[in-house]
N, C-alpha and C positions, 0 to 999 in steps of 0.2 A: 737324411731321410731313410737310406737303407739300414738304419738302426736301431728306427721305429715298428720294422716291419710285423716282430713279435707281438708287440703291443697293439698294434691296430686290428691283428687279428684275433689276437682275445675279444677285443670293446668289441669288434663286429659278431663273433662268436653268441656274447654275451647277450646283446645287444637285438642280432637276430633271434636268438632264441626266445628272449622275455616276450620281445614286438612282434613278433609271427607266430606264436602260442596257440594264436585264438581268444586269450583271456582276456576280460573287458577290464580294464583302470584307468586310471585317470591318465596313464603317461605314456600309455601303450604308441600312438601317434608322435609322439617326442621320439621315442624308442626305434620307432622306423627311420625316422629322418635321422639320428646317429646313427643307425646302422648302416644307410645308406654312404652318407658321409666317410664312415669308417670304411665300409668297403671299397669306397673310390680310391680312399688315403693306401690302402693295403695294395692294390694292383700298382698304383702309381709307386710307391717302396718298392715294389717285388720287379717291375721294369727297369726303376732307377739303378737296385743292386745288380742287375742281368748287363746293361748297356757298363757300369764302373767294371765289372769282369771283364767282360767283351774287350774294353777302353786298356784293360790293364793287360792283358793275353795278346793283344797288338803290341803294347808295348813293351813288353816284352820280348816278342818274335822278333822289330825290329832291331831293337839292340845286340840279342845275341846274333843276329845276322851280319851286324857291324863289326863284332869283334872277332 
């Protein structure tokens, strides 16, 4: 998931932008709801990669404390 993290912030980017414009089309509504989507996916990536560091800097500390 933490590898997606770039990508879902472009489509939110993108996404946000078209959909909260102001500008009236037909997909403007579609456009909010992936953006919305997308923004959930991007925090859930940006936690995932925060908690795999955290995960990996523990495990690390213990090891070298073992040896």
């Amino acid at each position: 998931m933490k590898n997606y993290t770039f990508h879902f912030l472009i489509v939110t980017l993108i996404s946000g932008i078209l959909g909260y414009s102001g500008l009236e089309f037909p997909g403007d509504k579609f456009l909010r709801v992936v953006c919305l989507f997308a923004g959930v996916a991007l925090m859930i990536s940006c936690l995932d990669s925060l908690i795999v560091i955290r995960k990996n800097r523990k495990i690390k500390k213990s090891s070298s404390l073992n040896d």
